[in-house]
Backbone as JSON Lines, residues from 0, in Angstrom:
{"i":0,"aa":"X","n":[97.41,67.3,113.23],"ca":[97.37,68.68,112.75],"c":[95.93,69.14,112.66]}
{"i":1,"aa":"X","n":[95.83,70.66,112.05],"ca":[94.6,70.78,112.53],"c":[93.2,70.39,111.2]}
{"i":2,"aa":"X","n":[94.16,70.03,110.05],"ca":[93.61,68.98,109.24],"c":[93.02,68.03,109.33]}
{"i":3,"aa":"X","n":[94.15,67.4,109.92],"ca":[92.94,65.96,110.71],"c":[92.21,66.25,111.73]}
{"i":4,"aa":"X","n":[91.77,67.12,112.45],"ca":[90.6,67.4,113.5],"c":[89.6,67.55,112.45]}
{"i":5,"aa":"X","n":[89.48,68.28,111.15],"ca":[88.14,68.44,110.57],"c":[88.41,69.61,109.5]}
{"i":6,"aa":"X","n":[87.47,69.6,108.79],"ca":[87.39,70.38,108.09],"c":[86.98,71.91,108.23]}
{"i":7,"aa":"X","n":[86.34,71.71,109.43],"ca":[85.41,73.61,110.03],"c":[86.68,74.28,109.96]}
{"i":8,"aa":"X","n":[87.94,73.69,110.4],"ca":[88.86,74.47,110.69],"c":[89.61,74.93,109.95]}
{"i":9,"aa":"X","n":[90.12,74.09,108.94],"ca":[90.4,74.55,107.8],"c":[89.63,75.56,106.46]}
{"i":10,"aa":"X","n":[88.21,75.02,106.58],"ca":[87.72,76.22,106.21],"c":[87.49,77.42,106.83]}
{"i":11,"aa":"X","n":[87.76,77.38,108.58],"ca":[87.82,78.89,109.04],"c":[89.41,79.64,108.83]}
{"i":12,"aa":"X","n":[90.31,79.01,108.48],"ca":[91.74,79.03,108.28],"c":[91.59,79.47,106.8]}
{"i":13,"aa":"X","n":[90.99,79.07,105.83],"ca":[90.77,79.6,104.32],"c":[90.29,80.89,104.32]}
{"i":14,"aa":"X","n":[89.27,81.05,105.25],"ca":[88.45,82.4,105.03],"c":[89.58,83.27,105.93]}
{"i":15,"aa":"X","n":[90.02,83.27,106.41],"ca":[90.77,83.97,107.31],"c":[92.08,84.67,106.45]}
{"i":16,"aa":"X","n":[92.54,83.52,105.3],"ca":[93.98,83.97,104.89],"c":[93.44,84.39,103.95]}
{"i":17,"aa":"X","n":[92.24,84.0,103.1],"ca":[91.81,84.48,101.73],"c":[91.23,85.32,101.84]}
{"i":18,"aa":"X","n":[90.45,85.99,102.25],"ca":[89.31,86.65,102.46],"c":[90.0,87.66,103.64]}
{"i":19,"aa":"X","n":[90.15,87.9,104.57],"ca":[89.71,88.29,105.59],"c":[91.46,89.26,105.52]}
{"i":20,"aa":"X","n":[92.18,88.49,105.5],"ca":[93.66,88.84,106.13],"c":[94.12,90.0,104.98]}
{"i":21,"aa":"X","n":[93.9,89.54,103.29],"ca":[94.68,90.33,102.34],"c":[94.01,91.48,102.21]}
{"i":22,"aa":"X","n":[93.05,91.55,102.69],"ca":[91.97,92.98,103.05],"c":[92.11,94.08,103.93]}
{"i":23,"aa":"X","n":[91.88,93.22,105.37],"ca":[92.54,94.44,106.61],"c":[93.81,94.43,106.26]}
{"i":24,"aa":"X","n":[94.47,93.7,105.84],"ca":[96.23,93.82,106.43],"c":[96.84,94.77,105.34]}
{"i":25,"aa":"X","n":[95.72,94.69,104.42],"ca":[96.61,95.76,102.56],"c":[95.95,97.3,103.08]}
{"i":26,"aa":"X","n":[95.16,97.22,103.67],"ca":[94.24,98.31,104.03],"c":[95.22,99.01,105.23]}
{"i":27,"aa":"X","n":[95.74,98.18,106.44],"ca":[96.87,98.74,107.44],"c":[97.89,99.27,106.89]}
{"i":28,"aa":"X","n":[98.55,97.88,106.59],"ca":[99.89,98.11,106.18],"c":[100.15,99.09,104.9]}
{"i":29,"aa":"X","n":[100.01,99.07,103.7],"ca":[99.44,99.05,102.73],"c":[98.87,100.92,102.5]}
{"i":30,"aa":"X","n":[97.33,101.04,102.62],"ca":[96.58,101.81,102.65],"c":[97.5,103.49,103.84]}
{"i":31,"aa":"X","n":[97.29,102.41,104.87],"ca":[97.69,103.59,106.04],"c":[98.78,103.54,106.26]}
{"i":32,"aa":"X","n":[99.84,102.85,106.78],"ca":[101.13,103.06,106.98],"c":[101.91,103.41,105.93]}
{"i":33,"aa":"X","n":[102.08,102.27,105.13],"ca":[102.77,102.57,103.51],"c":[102.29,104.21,102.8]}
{"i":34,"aa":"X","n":[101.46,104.46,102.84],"ca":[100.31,105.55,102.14],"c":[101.07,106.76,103.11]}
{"i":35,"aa":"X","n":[101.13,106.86,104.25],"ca":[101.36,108.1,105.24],"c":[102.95,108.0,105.36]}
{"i":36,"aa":"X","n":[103.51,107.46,105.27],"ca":[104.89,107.54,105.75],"c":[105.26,107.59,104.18]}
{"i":37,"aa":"X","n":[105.37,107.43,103.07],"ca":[105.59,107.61,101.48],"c":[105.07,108.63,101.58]}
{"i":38,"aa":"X","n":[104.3,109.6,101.57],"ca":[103.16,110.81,101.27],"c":[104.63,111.89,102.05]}
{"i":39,"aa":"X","n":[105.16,111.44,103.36],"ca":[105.75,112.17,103.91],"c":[107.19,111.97,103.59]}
{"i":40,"aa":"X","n":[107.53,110.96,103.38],"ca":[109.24,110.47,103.61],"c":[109.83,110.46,102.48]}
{"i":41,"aa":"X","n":[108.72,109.7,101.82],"ca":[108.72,109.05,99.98],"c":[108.8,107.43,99.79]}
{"i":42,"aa":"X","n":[108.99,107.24,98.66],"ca":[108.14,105.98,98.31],"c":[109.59,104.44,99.14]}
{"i":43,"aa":"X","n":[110.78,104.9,99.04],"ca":[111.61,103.65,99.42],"c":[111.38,103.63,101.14]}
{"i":44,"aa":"X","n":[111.26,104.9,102.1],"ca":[111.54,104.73,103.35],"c":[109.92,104.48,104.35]}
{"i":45,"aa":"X","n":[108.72,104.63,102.85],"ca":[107.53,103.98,103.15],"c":[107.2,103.0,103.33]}
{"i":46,"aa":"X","n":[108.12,102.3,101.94],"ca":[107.77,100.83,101.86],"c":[109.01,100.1,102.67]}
{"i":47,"aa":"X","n":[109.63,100.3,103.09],"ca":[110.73,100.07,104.36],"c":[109.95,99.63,105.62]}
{"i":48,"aa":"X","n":[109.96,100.83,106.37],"ca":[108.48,100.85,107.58],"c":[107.64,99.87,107.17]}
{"i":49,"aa":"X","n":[106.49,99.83,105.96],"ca":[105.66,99.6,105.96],"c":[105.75,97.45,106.17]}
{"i":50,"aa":"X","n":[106.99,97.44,105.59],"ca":[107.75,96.04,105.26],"c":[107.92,95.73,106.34]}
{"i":51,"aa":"X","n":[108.35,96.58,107.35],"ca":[109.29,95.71,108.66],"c":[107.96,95.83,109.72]}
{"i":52,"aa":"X","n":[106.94,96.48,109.6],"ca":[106.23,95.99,110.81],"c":[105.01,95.27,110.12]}
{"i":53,"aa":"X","n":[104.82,95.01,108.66],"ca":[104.28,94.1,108.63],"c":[104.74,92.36,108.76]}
{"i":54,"aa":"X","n":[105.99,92.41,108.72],"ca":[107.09,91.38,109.26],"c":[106.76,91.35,110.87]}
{"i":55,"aa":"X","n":[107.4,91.82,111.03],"ca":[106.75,92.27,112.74],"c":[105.66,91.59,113.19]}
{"i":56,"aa":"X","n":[104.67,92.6,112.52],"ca":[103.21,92.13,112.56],"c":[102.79,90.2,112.72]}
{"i":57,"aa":"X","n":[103.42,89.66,111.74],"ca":[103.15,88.47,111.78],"c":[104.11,86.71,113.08]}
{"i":58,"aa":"X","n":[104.89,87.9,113.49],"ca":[105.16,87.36,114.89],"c":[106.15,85.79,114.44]}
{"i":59,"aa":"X","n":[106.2,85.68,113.32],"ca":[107.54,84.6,113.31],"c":[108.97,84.67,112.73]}
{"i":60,"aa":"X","n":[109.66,84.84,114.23],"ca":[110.8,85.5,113.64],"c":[111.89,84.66,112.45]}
{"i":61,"aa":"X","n":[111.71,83.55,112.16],"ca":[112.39,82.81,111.21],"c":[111.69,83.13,109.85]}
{"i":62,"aa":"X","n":[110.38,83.91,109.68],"ca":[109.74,83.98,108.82],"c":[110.07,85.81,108.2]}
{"i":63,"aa":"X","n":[110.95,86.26,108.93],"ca":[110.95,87.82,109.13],"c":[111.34,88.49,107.95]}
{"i":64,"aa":"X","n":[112.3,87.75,107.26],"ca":[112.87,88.24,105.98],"c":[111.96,87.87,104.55]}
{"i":65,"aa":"X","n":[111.52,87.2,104.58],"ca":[110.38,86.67,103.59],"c":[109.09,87.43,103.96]}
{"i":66,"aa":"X","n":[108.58,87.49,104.68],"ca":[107.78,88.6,104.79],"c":[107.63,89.49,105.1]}
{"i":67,"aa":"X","n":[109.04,90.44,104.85],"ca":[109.41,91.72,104.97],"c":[109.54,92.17,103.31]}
{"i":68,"aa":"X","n":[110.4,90.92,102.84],"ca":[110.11,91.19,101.59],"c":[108.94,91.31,100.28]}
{"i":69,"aa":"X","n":[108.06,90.34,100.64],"ca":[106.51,90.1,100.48],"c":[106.45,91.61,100.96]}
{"i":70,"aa":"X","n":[106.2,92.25,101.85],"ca":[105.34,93.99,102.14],"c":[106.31,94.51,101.38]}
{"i":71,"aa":"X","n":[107.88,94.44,101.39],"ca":[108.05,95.65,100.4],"c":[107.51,95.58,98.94]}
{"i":72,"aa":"X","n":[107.2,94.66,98.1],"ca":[106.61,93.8,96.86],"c":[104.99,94.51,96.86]}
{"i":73,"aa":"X","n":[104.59,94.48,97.89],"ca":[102.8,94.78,97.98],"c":[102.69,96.07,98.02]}
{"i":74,"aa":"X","n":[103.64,96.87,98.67],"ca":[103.77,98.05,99.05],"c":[104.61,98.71,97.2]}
{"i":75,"aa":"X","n":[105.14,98.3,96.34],"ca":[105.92,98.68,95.29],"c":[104.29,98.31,94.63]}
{"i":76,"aa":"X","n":[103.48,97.47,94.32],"ca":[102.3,96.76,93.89],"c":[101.45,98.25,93.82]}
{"i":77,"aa":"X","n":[101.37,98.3,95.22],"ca":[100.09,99.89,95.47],"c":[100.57,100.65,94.99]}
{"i":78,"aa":"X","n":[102.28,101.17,95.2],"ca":[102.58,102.57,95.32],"c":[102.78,102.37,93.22]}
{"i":79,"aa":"X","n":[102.98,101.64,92.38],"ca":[102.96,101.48,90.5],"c":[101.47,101.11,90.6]}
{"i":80,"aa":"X","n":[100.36,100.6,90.66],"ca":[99.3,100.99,90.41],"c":[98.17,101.86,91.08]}
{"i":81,"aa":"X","n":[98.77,102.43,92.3],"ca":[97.62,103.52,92.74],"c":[96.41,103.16,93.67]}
{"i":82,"aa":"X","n":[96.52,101.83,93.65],"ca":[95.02,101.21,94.01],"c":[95.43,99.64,94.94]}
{"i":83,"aa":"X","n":[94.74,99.98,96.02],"ca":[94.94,98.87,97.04],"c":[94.8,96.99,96.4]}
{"i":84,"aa":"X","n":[93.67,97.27,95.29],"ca":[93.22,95.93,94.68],"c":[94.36,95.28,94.68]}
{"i":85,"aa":"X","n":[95.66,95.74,94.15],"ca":[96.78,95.22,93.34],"c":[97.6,94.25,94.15]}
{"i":86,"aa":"X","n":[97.23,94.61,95.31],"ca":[98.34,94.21,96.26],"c":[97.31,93.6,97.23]}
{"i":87,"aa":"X","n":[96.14,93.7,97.04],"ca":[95.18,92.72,97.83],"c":[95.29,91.07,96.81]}
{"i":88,"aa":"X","n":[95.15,91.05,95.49],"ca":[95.25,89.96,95.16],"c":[96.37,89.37,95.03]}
{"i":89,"aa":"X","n":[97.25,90.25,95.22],"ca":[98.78,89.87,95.19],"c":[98.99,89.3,96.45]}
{"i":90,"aa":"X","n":[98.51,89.44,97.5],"ca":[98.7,88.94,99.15],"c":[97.36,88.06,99.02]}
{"i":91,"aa":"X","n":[96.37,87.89,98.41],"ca":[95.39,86.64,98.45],"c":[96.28,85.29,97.8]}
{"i":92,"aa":"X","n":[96.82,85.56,96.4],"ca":[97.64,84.43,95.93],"c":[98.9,84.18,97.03]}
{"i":93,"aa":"X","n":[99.56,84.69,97.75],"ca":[100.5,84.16,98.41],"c":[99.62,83.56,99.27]}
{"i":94,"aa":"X","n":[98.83,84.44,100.03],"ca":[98.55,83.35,101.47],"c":[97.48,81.97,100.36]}
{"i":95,"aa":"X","n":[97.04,82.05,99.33],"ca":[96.64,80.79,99.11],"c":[97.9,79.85,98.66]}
{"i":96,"aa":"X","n":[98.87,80.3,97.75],"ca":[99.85,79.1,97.52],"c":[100.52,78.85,99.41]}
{"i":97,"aa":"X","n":[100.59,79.2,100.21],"ca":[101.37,79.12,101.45],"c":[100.05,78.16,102.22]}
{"i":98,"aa":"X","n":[98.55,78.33,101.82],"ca":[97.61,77.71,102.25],"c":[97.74,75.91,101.96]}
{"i":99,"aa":"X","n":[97.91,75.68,100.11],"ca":[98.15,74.34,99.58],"c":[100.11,74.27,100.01]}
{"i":100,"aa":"X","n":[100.73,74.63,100.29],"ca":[101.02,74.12,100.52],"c":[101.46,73.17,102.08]}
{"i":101,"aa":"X","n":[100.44,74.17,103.24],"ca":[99.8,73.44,104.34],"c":[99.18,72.02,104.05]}
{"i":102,"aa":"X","n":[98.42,72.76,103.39],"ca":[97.11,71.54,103.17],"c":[98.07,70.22,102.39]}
{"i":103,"aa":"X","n":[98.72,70.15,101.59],"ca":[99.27,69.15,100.7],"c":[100.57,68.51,101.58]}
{"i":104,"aa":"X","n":[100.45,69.09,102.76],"ca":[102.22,68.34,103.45],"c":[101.91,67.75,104.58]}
């Protein structure tokens, strides 16, 4: 696995899910999709859209319902506090518990 090749990789795999991913992806999904299609449709057929192509987005279809549900959760996160933060640390703690439990198996 890519554990045992080394560590660079796993720490480029940390920065990527921690850092890097709950940022652009709350900012896409989140910010602009969720944000424009709620503004227009309203808040359930925003976070709908915003859910299924961030499902989409992540390209594993056995994974589709769990992280459809995760965006509608992030997307309910932004749209009750107003502010992207909410749902950025809310998508940093998942991709880190989904990180240990890579790392620990």
């Amino acid at each position: 696995t890519f554990i045992e090749e080394g560590g660079v990789v796993l720490v480029l795999l940390s920065i990527l899910a921690l850092a890097v991913a709950p940022v652009a992806e709350e900012i896409f999904f989140r910010g602009f999709i969720f944000g424009g299609a709620a503004t227009r449709y309203g808040f359930m057929k925003g976070a709908l859209a915003s859910a299924a192509l961030f499902s989409i987005a992540h390209i594993e279809p056995l994974k589709f319902l769990p992280l459809f549900v995760l965006g509608f959760l992030l997307a309910w996160i932004y749209h009750k506090t107003g502010a992207l933060w909410g749902s950025m640390i809310a998508h940093l703690l998942n991709n880190a518990l989904a990180l240990l439990v890579v790392v620990l198996t």
